[in-house]
Backbone as CSV, one residue per row, in Angstrom:
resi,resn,N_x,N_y,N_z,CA_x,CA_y,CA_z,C_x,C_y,C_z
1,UNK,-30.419,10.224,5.098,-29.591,11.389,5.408,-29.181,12.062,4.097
2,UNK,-29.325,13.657,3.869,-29.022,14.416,2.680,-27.768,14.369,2.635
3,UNK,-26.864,14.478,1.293,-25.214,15.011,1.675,-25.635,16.078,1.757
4,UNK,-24.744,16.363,2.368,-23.747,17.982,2.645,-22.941,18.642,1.317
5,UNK,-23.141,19.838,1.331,-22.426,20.591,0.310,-21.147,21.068,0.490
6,UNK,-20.112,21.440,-0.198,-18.897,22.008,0.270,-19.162,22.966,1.035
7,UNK,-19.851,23.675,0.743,-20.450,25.021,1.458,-20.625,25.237,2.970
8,UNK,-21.467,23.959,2.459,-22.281,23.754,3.681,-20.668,23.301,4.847
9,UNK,-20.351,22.346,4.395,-18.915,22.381,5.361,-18.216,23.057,5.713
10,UNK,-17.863,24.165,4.914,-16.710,25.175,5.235,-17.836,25.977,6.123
11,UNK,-19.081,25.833,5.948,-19.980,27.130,6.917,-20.079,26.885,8.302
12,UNK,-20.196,24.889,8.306,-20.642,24.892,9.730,-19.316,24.721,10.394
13,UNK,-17.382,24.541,9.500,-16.695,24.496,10.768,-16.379,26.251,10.870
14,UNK,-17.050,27.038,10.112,-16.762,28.816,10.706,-17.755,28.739,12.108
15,UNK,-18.804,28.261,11.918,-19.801,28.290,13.122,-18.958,27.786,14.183
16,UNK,-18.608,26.768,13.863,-17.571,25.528,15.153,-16.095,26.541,15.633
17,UNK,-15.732,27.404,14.731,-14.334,27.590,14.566,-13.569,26.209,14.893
18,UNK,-13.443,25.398,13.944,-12.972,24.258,13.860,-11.895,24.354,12.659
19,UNK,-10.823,23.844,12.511,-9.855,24.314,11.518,-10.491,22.315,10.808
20,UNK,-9.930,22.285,9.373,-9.914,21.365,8.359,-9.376,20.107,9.159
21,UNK,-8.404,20.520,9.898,-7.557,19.277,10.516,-8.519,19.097,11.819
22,UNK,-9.328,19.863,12.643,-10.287,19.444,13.533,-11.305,18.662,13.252
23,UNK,-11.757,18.827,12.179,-13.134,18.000,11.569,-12.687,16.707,11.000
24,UNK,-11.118,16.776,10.841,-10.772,15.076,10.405,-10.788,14.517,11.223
25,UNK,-10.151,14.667,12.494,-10.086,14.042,13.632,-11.453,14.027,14.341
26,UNK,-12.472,14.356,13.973,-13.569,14.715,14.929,-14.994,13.191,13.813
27,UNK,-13.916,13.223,12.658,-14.763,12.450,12.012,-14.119,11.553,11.251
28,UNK,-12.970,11.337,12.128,-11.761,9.657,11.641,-11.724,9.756,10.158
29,UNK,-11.298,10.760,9.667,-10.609,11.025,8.239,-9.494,11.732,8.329
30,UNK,-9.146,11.628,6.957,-7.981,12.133,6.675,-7.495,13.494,6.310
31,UNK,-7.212,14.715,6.632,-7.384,15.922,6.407,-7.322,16.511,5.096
32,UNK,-6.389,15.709,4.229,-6.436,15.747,2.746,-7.857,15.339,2.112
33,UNK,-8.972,14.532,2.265,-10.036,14.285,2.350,-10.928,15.333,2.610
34,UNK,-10.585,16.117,3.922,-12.014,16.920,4.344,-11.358,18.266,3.013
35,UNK,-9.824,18.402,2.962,-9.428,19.986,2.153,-9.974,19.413,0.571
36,UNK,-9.283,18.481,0.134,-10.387,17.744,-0.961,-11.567,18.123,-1.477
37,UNK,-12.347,18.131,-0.928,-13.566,17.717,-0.461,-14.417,19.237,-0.608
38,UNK,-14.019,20.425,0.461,-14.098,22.070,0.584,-13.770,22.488,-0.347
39,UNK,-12.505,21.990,-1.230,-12.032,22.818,-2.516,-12.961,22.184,-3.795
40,UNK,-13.469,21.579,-3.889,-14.364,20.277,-4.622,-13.431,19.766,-5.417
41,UNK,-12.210,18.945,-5.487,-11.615,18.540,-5.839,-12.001,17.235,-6.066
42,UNK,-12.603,16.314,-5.289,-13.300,15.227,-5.365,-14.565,15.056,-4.087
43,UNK,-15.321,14.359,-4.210,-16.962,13.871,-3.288,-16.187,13.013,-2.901
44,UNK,-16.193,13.052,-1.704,-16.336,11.419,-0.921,-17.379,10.885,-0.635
45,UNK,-16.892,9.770,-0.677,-17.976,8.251,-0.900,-19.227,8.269,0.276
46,UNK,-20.030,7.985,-0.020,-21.667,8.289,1.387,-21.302,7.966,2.513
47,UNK,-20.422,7.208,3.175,-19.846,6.567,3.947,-18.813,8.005,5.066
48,UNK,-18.128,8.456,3.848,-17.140,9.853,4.531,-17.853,10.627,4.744
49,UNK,-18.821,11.178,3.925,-19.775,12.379,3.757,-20.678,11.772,4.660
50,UNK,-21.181,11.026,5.856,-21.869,10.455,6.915,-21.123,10.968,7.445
51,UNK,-19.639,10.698,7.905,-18.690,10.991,9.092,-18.826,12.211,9.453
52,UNK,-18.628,12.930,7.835,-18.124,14.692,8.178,-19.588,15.198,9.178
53,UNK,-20.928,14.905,8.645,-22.290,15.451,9.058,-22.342,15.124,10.271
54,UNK,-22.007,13.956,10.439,-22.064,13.303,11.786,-20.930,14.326,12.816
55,UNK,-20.014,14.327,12.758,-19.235,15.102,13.349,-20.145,16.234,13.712
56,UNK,-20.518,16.877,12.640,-20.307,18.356,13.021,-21.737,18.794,13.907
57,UNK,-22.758,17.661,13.044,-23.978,17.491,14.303,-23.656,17.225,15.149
58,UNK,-22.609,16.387,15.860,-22.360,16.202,16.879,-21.938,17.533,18.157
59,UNK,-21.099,18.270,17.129,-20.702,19.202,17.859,-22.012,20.543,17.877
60,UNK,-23.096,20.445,17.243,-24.425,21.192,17.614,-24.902,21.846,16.158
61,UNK,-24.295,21.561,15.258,-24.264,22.240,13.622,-25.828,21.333,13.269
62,UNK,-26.736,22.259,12.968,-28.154,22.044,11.519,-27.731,22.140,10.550
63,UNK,-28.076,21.290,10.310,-27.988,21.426,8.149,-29.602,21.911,7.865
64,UNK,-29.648,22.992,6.634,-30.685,23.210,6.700,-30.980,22.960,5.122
65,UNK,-31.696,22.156,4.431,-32.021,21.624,3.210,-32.929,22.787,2.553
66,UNK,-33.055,22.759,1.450,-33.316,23.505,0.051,-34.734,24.109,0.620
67,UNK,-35.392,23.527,1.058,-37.071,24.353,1.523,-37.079,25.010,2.843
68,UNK,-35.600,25.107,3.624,-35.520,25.411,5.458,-35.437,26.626,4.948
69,UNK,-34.460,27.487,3.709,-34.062,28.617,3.923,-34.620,29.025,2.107
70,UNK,-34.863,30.577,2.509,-35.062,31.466,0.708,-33.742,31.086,0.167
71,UNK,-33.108,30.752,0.525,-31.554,30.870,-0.016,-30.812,29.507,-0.660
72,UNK,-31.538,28.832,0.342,-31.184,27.090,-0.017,-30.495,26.475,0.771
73,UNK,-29.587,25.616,0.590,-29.068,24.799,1.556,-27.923,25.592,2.461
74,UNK,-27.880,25.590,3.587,-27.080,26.208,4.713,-26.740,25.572,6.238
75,UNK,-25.987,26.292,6.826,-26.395,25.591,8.320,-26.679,26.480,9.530
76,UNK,-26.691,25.865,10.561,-27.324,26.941,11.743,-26.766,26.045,13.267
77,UNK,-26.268,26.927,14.464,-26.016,26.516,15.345,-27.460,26.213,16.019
78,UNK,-27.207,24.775,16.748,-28.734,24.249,17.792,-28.968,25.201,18.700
């Protein structure tokens, strides 16, 4: 599994309209963690950065890696 970029997070909860505090709860973290994390203040460990992806695939979010798009890494509703 690729990480996820800050980007890429703040893009797919605009897709979700999911607020910072939805995606903690949606992926058993801590909301200081996911705002952390969006502001790049610190990476969380492969383990958190699983949760967040996992979440948000869950809720129907593509991640789209460096060769999906001219642009580079992004996401896309299923």
């Amino acid at each position: 599994m690729e990480a996820i970029t800050t980007q890429q997070s703040r893009a797919a909860r605009g897709l979700l309209d999911w607020s910072q505090s939805k995606l903690a709860a949606m992926s058993n973290l801590s909301e200081s963690t996911i705002r952390d994390f969006e502001k790049g203040r610190r990476l969380p460990g492969p383990n958190n950065l699983a949760a967040i992806r996992a979440a948000l695939e869950a809720a129907g979010v593509q991640f789209l890696g460096d060769g999906d798009t001219a642009a580079g890494p992004g996401v896309a509703l299923r």
